[in-house]
N, C-alpha and C positions, 0 to 999 in steps of 0.2 A: 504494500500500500504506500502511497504516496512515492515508488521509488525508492522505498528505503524497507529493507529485508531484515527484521530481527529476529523473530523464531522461524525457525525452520529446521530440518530433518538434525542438518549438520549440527546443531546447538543443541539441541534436544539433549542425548548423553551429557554436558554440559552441564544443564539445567537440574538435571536430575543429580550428576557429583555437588552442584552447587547446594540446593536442598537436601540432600544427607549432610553436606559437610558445616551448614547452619547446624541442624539437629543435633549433629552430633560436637559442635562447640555449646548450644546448651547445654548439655548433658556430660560437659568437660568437669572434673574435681574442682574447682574453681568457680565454676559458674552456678551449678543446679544445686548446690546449697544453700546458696544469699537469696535463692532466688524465693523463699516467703520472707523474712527479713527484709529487703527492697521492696518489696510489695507492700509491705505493714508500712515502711518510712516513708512510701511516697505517696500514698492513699493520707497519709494520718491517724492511721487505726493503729490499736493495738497486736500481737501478732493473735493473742487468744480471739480477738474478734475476729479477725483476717479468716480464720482457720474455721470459727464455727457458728460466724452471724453472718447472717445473709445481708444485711446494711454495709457491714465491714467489705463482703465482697464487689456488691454493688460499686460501693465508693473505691473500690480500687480499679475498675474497667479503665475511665478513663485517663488517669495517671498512666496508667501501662501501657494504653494505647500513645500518648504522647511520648514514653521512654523509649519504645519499638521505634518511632519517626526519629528520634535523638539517634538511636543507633544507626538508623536506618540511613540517616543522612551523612554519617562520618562513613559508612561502606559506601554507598553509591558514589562520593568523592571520590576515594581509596581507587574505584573499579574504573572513575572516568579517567583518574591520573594512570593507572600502570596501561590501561588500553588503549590512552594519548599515546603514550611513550611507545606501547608496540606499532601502531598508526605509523607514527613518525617515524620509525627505522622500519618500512614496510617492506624495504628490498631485502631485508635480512628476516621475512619472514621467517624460513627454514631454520635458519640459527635460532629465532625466541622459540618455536614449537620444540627443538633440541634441547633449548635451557631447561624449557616449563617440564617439560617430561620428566625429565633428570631431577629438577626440585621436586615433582609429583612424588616422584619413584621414594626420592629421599624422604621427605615426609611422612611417608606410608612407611618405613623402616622405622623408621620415631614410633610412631605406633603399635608396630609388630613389635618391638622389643628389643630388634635388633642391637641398637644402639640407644642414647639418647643423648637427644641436642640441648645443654644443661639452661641456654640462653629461654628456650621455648619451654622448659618446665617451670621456669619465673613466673611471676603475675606480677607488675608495676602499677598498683592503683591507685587514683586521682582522688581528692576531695574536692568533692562537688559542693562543698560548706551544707550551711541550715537549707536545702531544699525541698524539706516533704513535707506533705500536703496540699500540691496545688500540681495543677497541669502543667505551667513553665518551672515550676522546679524539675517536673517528671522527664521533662525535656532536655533540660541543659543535665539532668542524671541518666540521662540516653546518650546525651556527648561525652561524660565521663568514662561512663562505663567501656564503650567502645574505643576510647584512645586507653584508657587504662588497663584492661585485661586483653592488651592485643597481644604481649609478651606470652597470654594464657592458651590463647586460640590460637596464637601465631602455625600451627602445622596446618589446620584446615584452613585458616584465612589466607596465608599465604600460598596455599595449593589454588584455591579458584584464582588468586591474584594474578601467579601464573599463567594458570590458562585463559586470565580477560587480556592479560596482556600478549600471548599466543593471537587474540583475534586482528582479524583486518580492520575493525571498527569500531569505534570509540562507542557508539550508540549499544552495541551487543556486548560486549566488554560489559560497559554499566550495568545493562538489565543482567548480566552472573550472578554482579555485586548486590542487586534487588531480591534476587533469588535467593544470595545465600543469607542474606537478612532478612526473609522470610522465614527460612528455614530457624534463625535462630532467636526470633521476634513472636512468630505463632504459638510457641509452645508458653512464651510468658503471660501471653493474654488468656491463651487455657487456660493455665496453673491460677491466672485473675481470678475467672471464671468460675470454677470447676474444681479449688484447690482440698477442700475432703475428700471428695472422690478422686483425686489424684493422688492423694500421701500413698497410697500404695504402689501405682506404680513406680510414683519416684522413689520409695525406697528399694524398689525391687531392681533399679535402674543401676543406685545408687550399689546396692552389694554384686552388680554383676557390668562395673565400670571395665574394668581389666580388659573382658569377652568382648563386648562394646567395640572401646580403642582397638581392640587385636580385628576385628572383623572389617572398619574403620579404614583402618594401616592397610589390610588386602585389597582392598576395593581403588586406594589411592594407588598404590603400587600397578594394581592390575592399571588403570588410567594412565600414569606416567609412561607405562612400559609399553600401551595403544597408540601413545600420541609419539612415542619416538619410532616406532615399525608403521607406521601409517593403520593402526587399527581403528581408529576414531573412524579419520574418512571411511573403511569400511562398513564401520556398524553406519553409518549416517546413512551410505549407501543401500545397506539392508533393511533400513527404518523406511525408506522412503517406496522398495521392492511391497515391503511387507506391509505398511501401511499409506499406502500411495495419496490419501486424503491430506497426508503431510505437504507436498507438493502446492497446494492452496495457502500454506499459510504465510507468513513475512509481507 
C-alpha cells in the first residue's frame, strides 16, 4: 500500500523471533518479578489491593497502559536508529545479514548455557524519582524502565536489533522494534488485568526460568545460523508457496 511494503512473507519469521523475544524479556529474572511491585507504585495502590480488589486492579489498567507506550517509545527509536544505520550502508547489505547472524547465533549460546556474556547478566536501573500514581509518571516509568534494564534484556533486545538493522528499510526495521515491544508490553497489561488469576502461572514461569532461556537460546541460535546459510529467505519463500494469501499483504 501506498508503495511502501512492510509485512510480508519475508518479515513474517521476523515478527514472530521479535514477539517471542519480547515475551521472553518479560519473563527474564529481572523483569517478571517487579512486575506487581510496579504495578502497585504506579497505579497508587497498595500491592495487597493490587492482588485482591478489583478497584486496585481497575486503577492500575491505565498507568500500564501508558508505561507499555514509555517503553514502547525508547524501542521503536532503538529499531528506527540500528535500521537507519543498516539503510545507510545498504551496499554492504551481505556483511550486516553476516554480523546479525553471528550476534543471533551468539546470543542464543548466552542462553543455552554455553557460555555467559557477564556485561548482559547486569541490570543498570534508573530512578525515575516520586512517579506513581498518575498516567505521566507511568510514562516517563516506561522511559526508565527501558533505558535501565537494557543491560537485563540486552541478548533478546539486541538479537531483533540485529536483524532490524539486517533490513533494507528503516520503516520495517521499526515495526520489529513495535513487535518486540508488544511482545514484552502485553503481558504487563494482562498481569494489570488478570493479576490473581495469573500468580500461578507466573510462578510456574518463575521455577521453570532455566527450561525457558534454554529453549529461548535454541530458537535464536537456530535464526542466527538461517540468516547466515540463507534459510530465512527460504522459509519466506515456503511461507508465501504454502500460504500464498501472504502475497497480498505490505
Amino acid at each position: 500500500m501506498f508503495g511502501i511494503e512492510i509485512i510480508d512473507a519475508g518479515l513474517m519469521p521476523a515478527m514472530i523471533v521479535a514477539l517471542f523475544a519480547g515475551v521472553l524479556s518479560f519473563l527474564s529474572p529481572c523483569v517478571l518479578p517487579i512486575v506487581p511491585p510496579y504495578l502497585a507504585y504506579m497505579s497508587g495502590v497498595s500491592l495487597a489491593d493490587l492482588q485482591n480488589g478489583k478497584e486496585g486492579r481497575n486503577r492500575a489498567l491505565l498507568p500500564a497502559l501508558f508505561f507499555v507506550m514509555g517503553l514502547s517509545t525508547v524501542f521503536l527509536f532503538l529499531g528506527f536508529t540500528a535500521s537507519a544505520i543498516g539503510v545507510a550502508f545498504l551496499q554492504y547489505q551481505s556483511y550486516f545479514n553476516t554480523v546479525a547472524g553471528i550476534l543471533v547465533m551468539a546470543f542464543g549460546a548466552h542462553f543455552i548455557g554455553v557460555y555467559r556474556i557477564p556485561f548482559l547478566d547486569r541490570e543498570a536501573r534508573l530512578d525515575a524519582g516520586d512517579r506513581g500514581g498518575s498516567a505521566f509518571g507511568a510514562y516517563i516509568l516506561g522511559l526508565a524502565f527501558a533505558f535501565g534494564w537494557t543491560p537485563c534484556i540486552g541478548p533478546q533486545l539486541g538479537a531483533i536489533l540485529s536483524i532490524a538493522a539486517s533490513e533494507a528499510s528503516v520503516t520495517r526495521g521499526t515495526f520489529l522494534l513495535g513487535i518486540y515491544a508488544a511482545g514484552l508490553g502485553i503481558p504487563f497489561l494482562l498481569v494489570a488485568a488478570f493479576l490473581p488469576r495469573l500468580k500461578g502461572v507466573m510462578g510456574w514461569m518463575k521455577r521453570h526460568m532455566d527450561r525457558i532461556e534454554k529453549v529461548m537460546g535454541l530458537l535464536l541460535w537456530t535464526i542466527g545460523l538461517m540468516m547466515l546459510t540463507g534459510g530465512f529467505s527460504a522459509f519466506s519463500f515456503w511461507l508465501l508457496e504454502t500460504f500464498p494469501a501472504l502475497a497480498v499483504l505490505g
